[in-house]
N, C-alpha and C positions, 0 to 999 in steps of 0.2 A: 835312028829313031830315038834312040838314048839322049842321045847327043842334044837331040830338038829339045828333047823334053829337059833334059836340064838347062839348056841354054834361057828356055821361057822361065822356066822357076828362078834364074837368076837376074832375069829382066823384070819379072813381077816384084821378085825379093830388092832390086834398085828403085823403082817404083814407089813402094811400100816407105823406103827409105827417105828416098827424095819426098816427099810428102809428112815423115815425122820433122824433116830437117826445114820447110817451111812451117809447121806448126811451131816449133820450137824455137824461130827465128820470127815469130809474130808474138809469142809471149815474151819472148825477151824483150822484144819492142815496146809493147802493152805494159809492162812493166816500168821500161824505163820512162816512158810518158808520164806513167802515174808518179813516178817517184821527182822527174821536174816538176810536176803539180804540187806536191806537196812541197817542194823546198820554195816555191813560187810563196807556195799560200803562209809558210811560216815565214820566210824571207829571208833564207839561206843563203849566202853564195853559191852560186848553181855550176862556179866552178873551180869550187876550191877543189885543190889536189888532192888534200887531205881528211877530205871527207866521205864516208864511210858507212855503208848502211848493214848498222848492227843489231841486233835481237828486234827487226823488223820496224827499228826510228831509226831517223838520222841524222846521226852524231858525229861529231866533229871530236877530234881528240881533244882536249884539255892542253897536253904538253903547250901545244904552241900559242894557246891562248893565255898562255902560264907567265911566257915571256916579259908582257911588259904589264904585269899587273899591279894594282897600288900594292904600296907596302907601308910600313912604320916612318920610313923616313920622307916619304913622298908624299904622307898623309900625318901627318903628326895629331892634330887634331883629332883622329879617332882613339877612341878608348878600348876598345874591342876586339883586336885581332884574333884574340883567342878563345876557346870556352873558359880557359883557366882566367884569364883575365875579367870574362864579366861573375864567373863564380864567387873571385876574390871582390869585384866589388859587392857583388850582394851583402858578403858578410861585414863591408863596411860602411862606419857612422851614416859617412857620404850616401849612400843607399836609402838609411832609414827615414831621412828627410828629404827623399829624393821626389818630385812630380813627373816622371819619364815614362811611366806607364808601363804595362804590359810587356810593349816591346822596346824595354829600353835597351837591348843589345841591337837593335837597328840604328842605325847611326847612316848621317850624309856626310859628305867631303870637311864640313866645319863642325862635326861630332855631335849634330844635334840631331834627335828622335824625328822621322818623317812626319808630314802633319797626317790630322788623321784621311785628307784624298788621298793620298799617296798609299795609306795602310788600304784604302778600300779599293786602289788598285790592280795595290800587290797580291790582295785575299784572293780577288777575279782569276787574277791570270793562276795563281797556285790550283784553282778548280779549273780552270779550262786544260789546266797539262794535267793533271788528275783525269778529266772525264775524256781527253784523248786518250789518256793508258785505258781506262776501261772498254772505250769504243775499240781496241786495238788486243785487247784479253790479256793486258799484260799490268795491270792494279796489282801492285804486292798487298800479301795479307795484313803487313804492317809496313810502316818505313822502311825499319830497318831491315825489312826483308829484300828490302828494292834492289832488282840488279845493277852494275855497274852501268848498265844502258838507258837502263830507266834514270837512275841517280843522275847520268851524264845528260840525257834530256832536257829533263827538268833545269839544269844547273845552266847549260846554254840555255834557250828559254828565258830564264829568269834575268839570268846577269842581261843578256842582252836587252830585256825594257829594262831593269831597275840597277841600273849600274853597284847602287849601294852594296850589292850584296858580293862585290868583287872586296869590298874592303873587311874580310875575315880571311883568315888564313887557311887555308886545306877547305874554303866555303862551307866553312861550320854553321854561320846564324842561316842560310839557307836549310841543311840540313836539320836544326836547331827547332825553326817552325814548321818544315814538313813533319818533326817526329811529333810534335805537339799539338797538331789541327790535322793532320790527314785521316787518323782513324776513325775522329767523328763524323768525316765527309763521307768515308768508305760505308760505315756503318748506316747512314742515310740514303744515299746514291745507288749503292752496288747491292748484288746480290749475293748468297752465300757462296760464287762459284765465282767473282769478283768481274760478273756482267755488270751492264749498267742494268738499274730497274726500266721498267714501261715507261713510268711515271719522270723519269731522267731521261731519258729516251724521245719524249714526246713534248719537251719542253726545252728554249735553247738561253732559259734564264735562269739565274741559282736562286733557290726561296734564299730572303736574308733572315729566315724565323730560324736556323739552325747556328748563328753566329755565337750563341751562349755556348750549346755543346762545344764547339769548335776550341772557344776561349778556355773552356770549361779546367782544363789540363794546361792551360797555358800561364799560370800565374806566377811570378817569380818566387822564390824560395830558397831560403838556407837553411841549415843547419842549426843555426842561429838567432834569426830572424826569416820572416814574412818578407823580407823584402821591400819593394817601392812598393808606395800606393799609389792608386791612379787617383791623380787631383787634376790634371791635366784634362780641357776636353777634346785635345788633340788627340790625343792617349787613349782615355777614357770611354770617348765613345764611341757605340756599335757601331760596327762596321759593317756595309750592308755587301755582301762580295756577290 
């Protein structure tokens, strides 16, 4: 009688089992669905090896995108590789008579400033990987709060439409303009919990009435000197992101 009765408790207890082991083999499924959906919709290799779904994006390591990236002698024409490099320009002559605008540490393949489509491209896509981190609860408080997953996101993302920004070193003028425009998106956009608002939520276009906040922080500066003026209306003007 024993015997029965545990032998049934241990066929109800395989039961029970078999039944977590297809729920748990349908989430995995469900998942992995989702996650070629999404490498579809940003437009991932869907089968690289080397990619890797970290702090809930997905991010491709760096290292290997590292390999054949421009450099100094493969780009001679940029001026920029460095922060220390556009710091040191700031503080010279060259600078104070300079029309490069705002973003004169954005530089293309022949070391000239992007025109200003290209700036109103680049604004777009920095808010659309932005109001992805908020739809996803992962908007740091400030930049440089950003995790290495986030920072890696963004950074593929980025380099991959706008090439130009492979041409800095350690991708510092990426880094450079997210520390200088994202707090006043956040401050806009998100809420004090680093949700998106309703009002971000329910609309799938950026107002271009907040492009001054944005700039607001972004003006060059030295020690020295003010830096360039924008005389340029490449440069110069708003950019409607």
């Amino acid at each position: 009688m024993q015997d029965s009765l545990r032998l049934a408790l241990l066929q109800e207890r395989c039961n029970m089992l078999e039944q977590d082991l297809v729920k748990v083999t349908v989430e995995r499924d469900t998942i992995k669905n989702l996650f070629d959906q999404l490498v579809n919709m940003i437009k991932l290799p869907t089968r690289d090896p080397n990619l890797v779904l970290n702090g809930n994006l997905p991010v491709s390591p760096l290292s290997s995108a590292e390999e054949k990236r421009p450099t100094r002698e493969t780009h001679p024409s940029v001026q920029f590789w460095t922060k220390t490099d556009y710091d040191d320009w700031l503080d010279s002559p060259e600078a104070a008579g300079s029309n490069r605008g705002l973003y004169a540490y954005l530089e293309d393949e022949n070391g000239d400033v992007p025109k200003s489509e290209t700036l109103g491209k680049i604004r777009k896509a920095l808010r659309a990987g932005w109001r992805e981190l908020g739809q996803r609860g992962m908007a740091p408080d400030t930049w440089g709060k950003a995790s290495t997953s986030v920072v890696q996101f963004m950074r593929l993302q980025m380099e991959k439409d706008f090439p130009l920004f492979k041409l800095a070193d350690n991708g510092w003028k990426l880094e450079y303009i997210c520390t200088k425009t994202y707090s006043a998106w956040r401050k806009r956009h998100l809420d004090g919990k680093g949700n998106l608002k309703r009002t971000t939520r329910d609309t799938t276009k950026e107002e271009g009435f907040d492009d001054d906040e944005d700039l607001e922080d972004h003006k060059p500066c030295s020690k020295k000197r003010k830096g360039p003026t924008d005389n340029t209306k490449s440069s110069n003007e708003k950019l409607k992101g």
